[in-house]
C-alpha positions as CSV (number, residue, x, y, z in Angstrom):
1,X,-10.3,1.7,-6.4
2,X,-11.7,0.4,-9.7
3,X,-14.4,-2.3,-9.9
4,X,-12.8,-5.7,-10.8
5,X,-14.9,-6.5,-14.7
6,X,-12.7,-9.2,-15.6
7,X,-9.6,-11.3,-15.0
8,X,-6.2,-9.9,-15.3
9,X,-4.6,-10.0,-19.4
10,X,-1.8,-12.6,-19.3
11,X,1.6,-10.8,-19.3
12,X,3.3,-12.9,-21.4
13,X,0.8,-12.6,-24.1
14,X,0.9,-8.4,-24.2
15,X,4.9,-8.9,-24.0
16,X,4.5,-11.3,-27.0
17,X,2.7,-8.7,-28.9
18,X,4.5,-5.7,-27.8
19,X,7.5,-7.1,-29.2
20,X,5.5,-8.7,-32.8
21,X,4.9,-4.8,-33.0
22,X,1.2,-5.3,-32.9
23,X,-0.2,-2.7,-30.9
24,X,-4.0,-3.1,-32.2
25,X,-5.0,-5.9,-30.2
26,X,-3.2,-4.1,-27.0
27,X,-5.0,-1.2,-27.4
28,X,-8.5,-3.4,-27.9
29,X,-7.2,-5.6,-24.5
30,X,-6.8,-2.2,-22.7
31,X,-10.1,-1.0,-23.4
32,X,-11.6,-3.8,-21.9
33,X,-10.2,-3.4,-18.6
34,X,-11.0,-0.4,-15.6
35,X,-8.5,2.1,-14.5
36,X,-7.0,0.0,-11.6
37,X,-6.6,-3.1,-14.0
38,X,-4.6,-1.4,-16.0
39,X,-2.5,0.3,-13.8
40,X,-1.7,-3.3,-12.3
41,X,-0.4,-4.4,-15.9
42,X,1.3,-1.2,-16.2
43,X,3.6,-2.2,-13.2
44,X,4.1,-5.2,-13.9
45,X,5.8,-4.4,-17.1
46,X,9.9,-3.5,-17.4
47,X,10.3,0.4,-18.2
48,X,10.7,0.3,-22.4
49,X,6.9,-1.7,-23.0
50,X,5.4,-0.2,-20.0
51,X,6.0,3.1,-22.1
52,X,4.5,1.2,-24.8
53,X,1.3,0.2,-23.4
54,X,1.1,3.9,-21.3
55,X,0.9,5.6,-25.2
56,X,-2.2,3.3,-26.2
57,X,-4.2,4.1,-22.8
58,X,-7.2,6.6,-23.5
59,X,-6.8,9.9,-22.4
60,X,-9.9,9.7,-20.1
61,X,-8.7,7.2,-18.1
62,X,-5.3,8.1,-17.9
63,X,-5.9,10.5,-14.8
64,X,-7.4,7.4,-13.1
65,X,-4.5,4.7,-14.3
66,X,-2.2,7.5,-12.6
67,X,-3.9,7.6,-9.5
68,X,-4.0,3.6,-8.8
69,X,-0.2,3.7,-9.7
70,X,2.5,3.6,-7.0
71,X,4.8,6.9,-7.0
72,X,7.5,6.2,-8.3
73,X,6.1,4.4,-11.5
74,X,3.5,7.4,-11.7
75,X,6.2,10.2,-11.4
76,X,8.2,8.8,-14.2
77,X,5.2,8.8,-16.7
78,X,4.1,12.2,-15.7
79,X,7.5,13.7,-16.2
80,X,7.6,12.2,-20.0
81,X,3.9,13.9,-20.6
82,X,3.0,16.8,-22.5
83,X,0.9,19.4,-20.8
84,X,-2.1,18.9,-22.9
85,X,-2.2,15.5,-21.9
86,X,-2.1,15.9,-18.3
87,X,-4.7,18.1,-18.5
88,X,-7.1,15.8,-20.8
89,X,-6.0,12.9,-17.7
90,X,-7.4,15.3,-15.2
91,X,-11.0,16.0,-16.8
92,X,-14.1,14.1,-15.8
93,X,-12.2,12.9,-12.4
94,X,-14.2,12.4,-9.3
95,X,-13.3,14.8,-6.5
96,X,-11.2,13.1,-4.6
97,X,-9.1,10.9,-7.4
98,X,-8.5,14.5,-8.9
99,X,-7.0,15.9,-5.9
100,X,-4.4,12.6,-5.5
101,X,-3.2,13.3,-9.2
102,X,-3.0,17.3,-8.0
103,X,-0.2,15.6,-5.7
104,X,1.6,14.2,-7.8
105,X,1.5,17.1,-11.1
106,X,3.9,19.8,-11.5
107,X,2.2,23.0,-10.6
108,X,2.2,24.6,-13.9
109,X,-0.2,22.2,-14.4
110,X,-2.3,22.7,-11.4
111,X,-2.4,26.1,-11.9
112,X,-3.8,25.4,-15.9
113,X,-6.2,22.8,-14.6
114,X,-7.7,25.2,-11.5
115,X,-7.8,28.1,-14.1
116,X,-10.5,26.4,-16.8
117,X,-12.3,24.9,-13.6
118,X,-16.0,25.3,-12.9
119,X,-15.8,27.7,-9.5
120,X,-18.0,24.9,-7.7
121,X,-15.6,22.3,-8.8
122,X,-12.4,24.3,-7.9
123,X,-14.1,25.0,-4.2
124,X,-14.9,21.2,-4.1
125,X,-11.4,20.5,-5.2
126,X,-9.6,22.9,-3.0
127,X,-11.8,21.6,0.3
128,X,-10.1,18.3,-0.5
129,X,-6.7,19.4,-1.1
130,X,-6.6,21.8,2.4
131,X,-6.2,18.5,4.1
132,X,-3.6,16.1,4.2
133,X,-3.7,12.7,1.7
134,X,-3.4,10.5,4.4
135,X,-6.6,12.0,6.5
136,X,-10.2,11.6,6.6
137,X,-10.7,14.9,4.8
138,X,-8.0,13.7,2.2
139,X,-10.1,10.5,1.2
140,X,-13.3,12.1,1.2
141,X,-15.2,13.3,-1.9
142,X,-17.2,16.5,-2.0
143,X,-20.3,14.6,-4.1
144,X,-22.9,14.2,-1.8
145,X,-27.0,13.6,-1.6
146,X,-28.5,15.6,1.6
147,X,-31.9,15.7,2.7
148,X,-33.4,17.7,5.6
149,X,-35.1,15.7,9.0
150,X,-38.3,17.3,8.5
151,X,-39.1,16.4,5.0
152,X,-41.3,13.4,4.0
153,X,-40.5,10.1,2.4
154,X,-42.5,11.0,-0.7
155,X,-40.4,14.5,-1.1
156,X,-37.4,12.8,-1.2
157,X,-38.2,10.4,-3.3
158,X,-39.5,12.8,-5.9
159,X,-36.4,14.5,-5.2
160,X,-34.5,11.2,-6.1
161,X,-36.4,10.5,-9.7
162,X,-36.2,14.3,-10.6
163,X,-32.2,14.2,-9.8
164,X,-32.2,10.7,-12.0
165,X,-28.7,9.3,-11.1
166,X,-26.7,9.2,-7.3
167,X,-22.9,9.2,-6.8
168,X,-21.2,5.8,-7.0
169,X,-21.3,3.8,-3.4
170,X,-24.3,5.2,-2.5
171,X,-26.4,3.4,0.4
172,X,-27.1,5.9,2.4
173,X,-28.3,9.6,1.8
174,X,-26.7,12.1,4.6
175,X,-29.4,14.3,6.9
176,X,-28.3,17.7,7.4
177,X,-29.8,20.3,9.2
178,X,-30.6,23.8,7.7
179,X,-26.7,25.2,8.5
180,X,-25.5,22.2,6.5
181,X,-24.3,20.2,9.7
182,X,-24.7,16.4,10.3
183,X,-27.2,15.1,12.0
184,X,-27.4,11.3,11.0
185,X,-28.0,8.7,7.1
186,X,-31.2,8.0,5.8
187,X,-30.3,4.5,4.5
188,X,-31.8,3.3,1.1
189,X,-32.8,0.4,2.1
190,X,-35.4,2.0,4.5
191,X,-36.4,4.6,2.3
192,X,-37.7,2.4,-0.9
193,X,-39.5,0.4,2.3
194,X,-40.8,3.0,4.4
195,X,-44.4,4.5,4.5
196,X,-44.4,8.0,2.5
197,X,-45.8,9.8,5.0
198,X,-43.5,9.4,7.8
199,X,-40.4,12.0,8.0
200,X,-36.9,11.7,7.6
201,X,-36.5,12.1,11.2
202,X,-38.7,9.2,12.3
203,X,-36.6,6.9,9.9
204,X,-33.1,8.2,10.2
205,X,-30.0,6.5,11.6
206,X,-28.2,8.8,14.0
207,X,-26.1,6.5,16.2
208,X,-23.3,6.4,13.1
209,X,-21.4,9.5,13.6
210,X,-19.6,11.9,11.1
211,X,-15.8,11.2,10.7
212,X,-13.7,14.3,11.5
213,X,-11.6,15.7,8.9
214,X,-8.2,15.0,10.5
215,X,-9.1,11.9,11.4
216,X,-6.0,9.6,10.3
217,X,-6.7,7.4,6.8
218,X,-6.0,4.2,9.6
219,X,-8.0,5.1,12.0
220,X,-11.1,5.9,9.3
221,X,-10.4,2.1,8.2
222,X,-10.7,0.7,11.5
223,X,-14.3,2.4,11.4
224,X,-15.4,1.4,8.8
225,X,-14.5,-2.5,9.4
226,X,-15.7,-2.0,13.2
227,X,-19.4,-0.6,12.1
228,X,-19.6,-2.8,8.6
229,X,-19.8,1.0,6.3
230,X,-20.1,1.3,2.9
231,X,-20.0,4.8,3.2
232,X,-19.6,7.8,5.9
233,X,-19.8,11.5,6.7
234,X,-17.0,13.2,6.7
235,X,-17.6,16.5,9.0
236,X,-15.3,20.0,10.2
237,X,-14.7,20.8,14.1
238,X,-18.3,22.2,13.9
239,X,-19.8,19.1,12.7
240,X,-20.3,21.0,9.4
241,X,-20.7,18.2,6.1
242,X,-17.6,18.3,4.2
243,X,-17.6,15.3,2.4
244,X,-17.9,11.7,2.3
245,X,-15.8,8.7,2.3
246,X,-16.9,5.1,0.4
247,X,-15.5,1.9,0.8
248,X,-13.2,1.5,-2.2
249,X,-11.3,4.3,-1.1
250,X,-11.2,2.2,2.4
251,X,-9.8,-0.8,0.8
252,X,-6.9,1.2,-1.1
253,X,-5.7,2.0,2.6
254,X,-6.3,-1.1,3.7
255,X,-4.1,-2.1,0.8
256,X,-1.3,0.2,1.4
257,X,-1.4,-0.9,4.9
258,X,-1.1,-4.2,4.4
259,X,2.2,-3.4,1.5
260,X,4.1,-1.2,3.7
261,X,3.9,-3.6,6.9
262,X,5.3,-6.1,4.2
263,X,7.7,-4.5,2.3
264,X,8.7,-2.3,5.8
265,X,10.7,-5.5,7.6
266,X,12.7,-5.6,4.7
267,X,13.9,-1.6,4.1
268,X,11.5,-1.2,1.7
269,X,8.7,1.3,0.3
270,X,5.4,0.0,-1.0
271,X,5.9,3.1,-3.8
272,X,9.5,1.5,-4.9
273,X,9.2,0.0,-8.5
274,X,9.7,-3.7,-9.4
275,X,11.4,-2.9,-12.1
276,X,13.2,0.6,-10.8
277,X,16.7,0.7,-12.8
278,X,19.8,-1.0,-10.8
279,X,21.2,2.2,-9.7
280,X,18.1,3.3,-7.7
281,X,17.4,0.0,-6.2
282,X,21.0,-0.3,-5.5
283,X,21.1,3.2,-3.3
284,X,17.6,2.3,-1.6
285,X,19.0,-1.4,-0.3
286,X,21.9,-0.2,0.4
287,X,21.0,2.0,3.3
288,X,19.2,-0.8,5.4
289,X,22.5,-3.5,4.0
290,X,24.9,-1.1,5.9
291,X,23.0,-0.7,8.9
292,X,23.0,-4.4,9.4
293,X,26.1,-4.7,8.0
294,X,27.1,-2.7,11.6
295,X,24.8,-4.7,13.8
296,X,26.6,-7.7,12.6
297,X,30.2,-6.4,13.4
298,X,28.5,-5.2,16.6
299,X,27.7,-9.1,17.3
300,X,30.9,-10.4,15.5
301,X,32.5,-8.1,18.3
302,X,31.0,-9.3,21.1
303,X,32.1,-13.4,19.7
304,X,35.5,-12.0,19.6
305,X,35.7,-10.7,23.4
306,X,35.1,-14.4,23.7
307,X,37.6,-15.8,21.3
308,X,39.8,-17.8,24.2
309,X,36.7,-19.8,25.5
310,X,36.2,-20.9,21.9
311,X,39.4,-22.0,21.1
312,X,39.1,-24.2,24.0
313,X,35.7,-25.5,23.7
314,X,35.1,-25.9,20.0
315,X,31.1,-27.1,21.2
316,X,30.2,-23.7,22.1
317,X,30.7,-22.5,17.9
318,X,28.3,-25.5,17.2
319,X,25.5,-24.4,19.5
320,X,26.0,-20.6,19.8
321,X,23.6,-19.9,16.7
322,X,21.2,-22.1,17.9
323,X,20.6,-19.6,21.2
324,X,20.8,-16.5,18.5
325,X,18.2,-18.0,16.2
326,X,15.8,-19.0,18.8
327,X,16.0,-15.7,20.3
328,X,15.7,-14.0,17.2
329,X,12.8,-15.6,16.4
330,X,10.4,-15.4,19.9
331,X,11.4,-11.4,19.5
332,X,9.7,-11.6,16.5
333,X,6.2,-13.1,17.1
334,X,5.9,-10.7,20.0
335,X,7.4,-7.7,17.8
336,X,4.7,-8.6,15.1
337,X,1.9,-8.9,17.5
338,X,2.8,-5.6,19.3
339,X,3.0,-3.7,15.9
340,X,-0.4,-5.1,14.6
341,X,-2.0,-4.3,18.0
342,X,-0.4,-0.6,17.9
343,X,-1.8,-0.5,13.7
344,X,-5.2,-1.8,15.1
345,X,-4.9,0.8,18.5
346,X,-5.1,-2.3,20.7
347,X,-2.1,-1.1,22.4
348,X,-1.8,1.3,24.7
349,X,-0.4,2.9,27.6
350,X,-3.3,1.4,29.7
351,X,-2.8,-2.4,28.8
352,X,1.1,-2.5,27.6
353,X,2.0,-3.9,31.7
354,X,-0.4,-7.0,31.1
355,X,1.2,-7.2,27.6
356,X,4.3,-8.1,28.6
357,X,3.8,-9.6,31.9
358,X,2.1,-12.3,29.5
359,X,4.4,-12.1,26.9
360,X,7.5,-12.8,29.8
361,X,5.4,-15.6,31.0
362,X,5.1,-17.2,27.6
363,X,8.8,-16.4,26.9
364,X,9.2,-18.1,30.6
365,X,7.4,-21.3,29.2
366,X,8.6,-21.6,26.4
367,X,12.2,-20.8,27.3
368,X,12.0,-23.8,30.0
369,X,10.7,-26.1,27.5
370,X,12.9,-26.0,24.7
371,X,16.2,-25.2,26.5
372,X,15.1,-28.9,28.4
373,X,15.4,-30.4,24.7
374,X,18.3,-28.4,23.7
375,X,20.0,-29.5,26.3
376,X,19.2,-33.2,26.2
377,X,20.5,-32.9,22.7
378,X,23.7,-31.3,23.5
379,X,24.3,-33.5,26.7
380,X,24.2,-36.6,24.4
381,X,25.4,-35.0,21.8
382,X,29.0,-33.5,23.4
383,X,28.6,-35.9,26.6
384,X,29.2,-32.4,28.8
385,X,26.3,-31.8,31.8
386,X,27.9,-28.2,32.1
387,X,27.0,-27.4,28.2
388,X,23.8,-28.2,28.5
389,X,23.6,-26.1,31.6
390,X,24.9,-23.3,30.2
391,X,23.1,-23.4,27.0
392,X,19.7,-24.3,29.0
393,X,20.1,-21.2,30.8
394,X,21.4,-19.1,28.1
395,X,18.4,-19.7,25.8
396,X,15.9,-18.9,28.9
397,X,17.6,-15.5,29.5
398,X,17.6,-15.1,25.6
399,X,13.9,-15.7,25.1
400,X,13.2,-13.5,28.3
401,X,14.8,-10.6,26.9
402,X,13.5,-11.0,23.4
403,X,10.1,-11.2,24.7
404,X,10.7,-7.6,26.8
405,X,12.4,-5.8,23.3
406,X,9.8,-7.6,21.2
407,X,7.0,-4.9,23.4
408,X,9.3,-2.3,23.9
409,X,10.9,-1.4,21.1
410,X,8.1,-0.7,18.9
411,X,6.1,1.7,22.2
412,X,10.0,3.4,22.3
413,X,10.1,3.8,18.5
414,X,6.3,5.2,17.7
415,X,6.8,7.8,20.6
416,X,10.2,9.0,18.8
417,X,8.2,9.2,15.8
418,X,9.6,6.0,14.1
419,X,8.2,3.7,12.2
420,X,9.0,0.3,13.9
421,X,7.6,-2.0,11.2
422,X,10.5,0.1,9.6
423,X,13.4,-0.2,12.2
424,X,11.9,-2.6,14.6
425,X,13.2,-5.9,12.7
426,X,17.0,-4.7,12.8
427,X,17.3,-3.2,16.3
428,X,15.3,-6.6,17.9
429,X,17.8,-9.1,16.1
430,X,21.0,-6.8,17.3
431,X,19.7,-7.3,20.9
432,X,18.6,-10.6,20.9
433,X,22.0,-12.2,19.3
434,X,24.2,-10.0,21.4
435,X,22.2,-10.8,24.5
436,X,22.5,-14.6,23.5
437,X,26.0,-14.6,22.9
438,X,27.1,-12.8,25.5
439,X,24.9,-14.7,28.3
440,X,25.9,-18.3,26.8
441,X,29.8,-17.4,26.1
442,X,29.7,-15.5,29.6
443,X,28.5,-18.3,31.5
444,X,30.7,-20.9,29.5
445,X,33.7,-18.8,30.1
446,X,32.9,-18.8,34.4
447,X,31.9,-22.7,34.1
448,X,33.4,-24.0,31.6
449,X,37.4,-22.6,31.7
């Protein structure tokens, strides 16, 4: 992720000049900003002047713009460039942002860029590439500082002004033993502060521990908010260095995260394009539209088994969506609060029978509570006792059960494999509205007819 250096240009003002055909100042506005800033103008632009502004960025930031760009936007640049410039895009990349543009090139490409490779850079390159993009060993780059536990303050500190600069995101140097394998970080801060004489060992931090390799991008996340990182080893089965990871990488999966949960409830892809043509955004929405196009019917059914009782008591078409809605909507809070405890690993199989033992209890409470006032208002509002029995009852059933999908759908969906952030939404408001309608017609048709 690229350091912030300035406010974001005002769109209108780059459209106005994009379409006065004055490309000068553009070009000057886009070399004032970093990689990530203009990658966040990119997409924010329709196709025709995004194309426009993608021809005026520098070819050594290109590779960089690429890599902050979602997929879809990124794939449909790189298919319209020449082979040249991908390669000048992928020169002077750091390790890791290389091998997330190797994802997304064609491989004639790869192949041309491993070719005129240093054989030290290829092997760093590769070591990234072995792993997958969403892992530890995916995040991490190869560009490291190591010192030994048996060398003195003063060595490495002539070692530091000899070597002049460090990798970006540095704090902490990483202690590895002669067979390269982790041992603990020699933190900055007590280096410049520590007395010359004493050893690396004697000042060393070992109680942070190297990330494994196929540790999931998530999971590295939590770490580093749990243990307040700016940086961390990245290690192999052995406990070999690999790599390490940084915080900026860190905050694009936090960032991702935090899109796809979003975007998820609705059908949607954090890579999808704002301004994708109709067609493809059409065919993506349309797939989630016809799967609650059938959960509807499904609930449209279940009314209809009914249709007798409501021809006979029109009250019960006034207050059935009112049991729906607030079933609907209890499922949700504990739906949401289950999937960010399952994100977060707060969930498991070890605590998921207090989970919902408190999450019936609350559905309990509140179920008795507002079917009291529901009731009172349909009482006066109808003058019937027996509606407001039956809806009273109805809505305490309803919240009960939306309470018990609202835990178990997403524990049933993550061990099929799916993503319930994903699916979760639509499958909790297909049981909670026919579980509402069929407990509160049910009971009006045995009370009520």
């Amino acid at each position: 992720m690229s350091a912030v250096s300035q406010p974001q240009p005002d769109l209108s003002r780059v459209s106005d000049l994009l379409r006065s055909g004055r490309l000068q100042p553009v070009r000057r506005l886009l070399h004032a900003l970093q990689p990530g800033e203009i990658a966040h103008l990119l997409a924010s632009l329709p196709p025709t002047e995004r194309q426009l502004v993608w021809g005026l960025v520098e070819p050594e930031v290109s590779g960089e713009v690429l890599v902050e760009l979602p997929d879809e936007i990124s794939d449909a640049l790189i298919e319209n460039m020449e082979t040249h410039e991908l390669l000048a895009a992928a020169e002077a990349m750091d390790t890791d942002d290389l091998a997330d543009l190797f994802r997304k090139l064609p491989e004639t490409v790869t192949a041309e860029v491993l070719r005129v490779m240093r054989d030290q850079d290829r092997r760093r390159l590769e070591s990234v590439l072995a792993y997958p993009e969403d892992t530890a060993g995916g995040l991490m780059n190869t560009d490291t500082v190591t010192v030994r536990a048996d060398v003195t303050v003063d060595v490495v500190l002539r070692y530091l002004r000899l070597r002049g600069t460090l990798p970006e995101h540095t704090d902490s140097l990483i202690v590895v033993n002669r067979y390269e394998r982790y041992l603990g970080l020699l933190p900055l801060a007590r280096l410049v502060t520590a007395d010359p004489e004493h050893t690396v060992a004697e000042i060393m931090v070992r109680e942070v521990r190297g990330i494994p390799a196929d540790t999931p991008a998530a999971e590295v996340a939590s770490i580093f908010e749990q243990l307040d990182l700016v940086s961390a080893a990245v290690v192999d089965e052995s406990g070999r260095l690999l790599g390490r990871i940084t915080v900026d990488d860190v905050m694009d999966v936090l960032r991702d995260e935090a899109e796809h949960n979003l975007l998820s409830h609705a059908g949607l892809s954090e890579e999808d394009d704002v301004f994708s043509p109709v067609l493809a955004s059409s065919r993506r929405r349309a797939v989630w539209l016809g799967v609650n196009l059938l959960t509807a019917l499904l609930a449209a059914w279940v009314i209809g088994r009914f249709q007798d009782t409501l021809q006979q008591v029109v009250a019960l078409a006034v207050l059935m969506p009112v049991v729906a809605s607030m079933g609907g909507i209890a499922g949700t809070q504990t739906l949401t609060l289950v999937i960010r405890g399952l994100a977060l690993n707060q969930v498991n199989r070890h605590n998921t029978r207090w989970l919902l033992g408190k999450e019936l209890a609350v559905g309990l409470l509140n179920g008795l509570v507002w079917a009291a006032v529901v009731a009172f208002i349909s009482i006066v509002w109808f003058h019937n006792l027996q509606i407001g029995a039956v809806i009273a009852v109805a809505m305490v059933v309803n919240l009960l059960c939306a309470a018990l999908a609202g835990v178990a759908i997403p524990l049933v969906m993550r061990s099929l494999s799916i993503d319930p952030a994903l699916a979760g939404g639509v499958v909790l408001t297909t049981l909670t509205d026919v579980t509402g309608f069929v407990v509160f017609l049910g009971l009006a048709t045995l009370v009520l007819r």
